[in-house]
N, C-alpha and C positions, 0 to 999 in steps of 0.2 A: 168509672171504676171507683169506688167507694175504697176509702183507708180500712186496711184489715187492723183491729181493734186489738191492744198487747192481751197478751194472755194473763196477766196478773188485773187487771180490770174486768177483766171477765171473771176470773176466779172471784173477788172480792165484789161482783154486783150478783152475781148467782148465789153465791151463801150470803151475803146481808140481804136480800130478797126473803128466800127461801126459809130464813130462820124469823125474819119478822113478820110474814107472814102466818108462821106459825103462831108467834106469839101474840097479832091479832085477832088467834082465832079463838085463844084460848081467852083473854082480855074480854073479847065480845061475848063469850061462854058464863063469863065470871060477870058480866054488866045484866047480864041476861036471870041469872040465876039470882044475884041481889037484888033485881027490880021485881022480877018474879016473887020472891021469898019477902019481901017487905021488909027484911031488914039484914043487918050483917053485923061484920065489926065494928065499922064505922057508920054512926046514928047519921041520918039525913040531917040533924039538926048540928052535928057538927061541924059535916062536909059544908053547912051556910057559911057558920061562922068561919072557917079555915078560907071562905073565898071573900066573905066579907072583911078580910084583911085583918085580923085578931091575930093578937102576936102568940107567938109557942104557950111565953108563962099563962096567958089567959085560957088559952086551949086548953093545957095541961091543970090549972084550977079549974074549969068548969065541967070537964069530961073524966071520967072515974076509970072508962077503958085505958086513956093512956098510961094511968097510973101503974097498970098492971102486965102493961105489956113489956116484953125485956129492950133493958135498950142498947138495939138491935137494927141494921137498917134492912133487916131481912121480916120485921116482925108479922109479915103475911103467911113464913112458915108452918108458927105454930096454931094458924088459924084456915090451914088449906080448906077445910070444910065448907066456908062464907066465901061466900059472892064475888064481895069485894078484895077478900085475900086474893083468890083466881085470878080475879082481872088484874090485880099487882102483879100477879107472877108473870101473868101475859104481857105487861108493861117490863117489866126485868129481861125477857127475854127478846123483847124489840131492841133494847137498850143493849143488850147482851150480842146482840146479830154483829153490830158493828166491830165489835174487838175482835170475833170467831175471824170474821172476814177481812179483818186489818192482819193478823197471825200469818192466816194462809196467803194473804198476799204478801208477806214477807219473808213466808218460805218460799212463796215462787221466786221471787223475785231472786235470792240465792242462790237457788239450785237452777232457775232458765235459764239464769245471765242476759238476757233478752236487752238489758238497759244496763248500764252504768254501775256499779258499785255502790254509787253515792245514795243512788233512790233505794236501793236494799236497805243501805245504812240509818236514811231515814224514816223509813218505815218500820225498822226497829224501833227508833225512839217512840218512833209513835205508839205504836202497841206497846211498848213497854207504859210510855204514861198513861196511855188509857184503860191499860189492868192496872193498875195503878190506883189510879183514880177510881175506877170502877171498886173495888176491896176497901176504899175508903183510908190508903196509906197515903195518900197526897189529897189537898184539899185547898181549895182558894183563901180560903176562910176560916178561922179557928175554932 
């Protein structure tokens, strides 16, 4: 006989599943369309230098796109039409799965009572800091 599984890990593995799936679909939609389409927002010759370890300021003097984008940690908004905007957004929404799914396991966890008070308590915290962080209100780093 197998341990029957809380109902708050389930809730919170079915929607962070479910949403980052989605959000891979869309990602691999947006990798597809940019390799397809031969170019986007971001030049192939940028995406070199960004992995070849070129700090922000050189990025920002050698590429004229950055210049002009807002700054903004959303700035694939105003570029939904390219490629690689998409597959950002499908990247946001993988990223985005986990907090949905940390919320509703902190509402279960509330309203089951199934465990403890305490593990509500901290799964509060937690989705609080991870909207948090995610909105760019808390940061490791200045």
């Amino acid at each position: 006989m197998q341990p029957k599984p809380p109902i708050s890990g389930i809730i919170y593995g079915e929607i962070a599943y479910w949403i980052a799936i989605v959000g891979m679909i869309i990602g691999v939609v947006g990798l597809a369309i940019y390799l397809g389409s031969g170019g986007g927002v971001m030049s192939p010759d940028m995406i070199s230098d960004l992995l070849s370890g070129k700090s922000p300021k050189e990025l920002w003097e050698k590429h004229s796109i950055l210049r002009k984008m807002p700054e903004s940690p959303h700035w694939y908004v105003n570029y939904i039409g390219k490629g690689d905007a998409i597959a950002m957004l499908g990247i946001v929404i993988c990223c985005t799965s986990a907090i949905v799914a940390m919320w509703a396991t902190t509402v279960t966890l509330f309203v089951k009572r199934e465990v403890k008070i305490l593990y509500g308590i901290f799964a509060l915290i937690v989705s609080t800091i991870m909207t948090l962080a995610a909105l760019g209100i808390i940061s490791l780093h200045h």
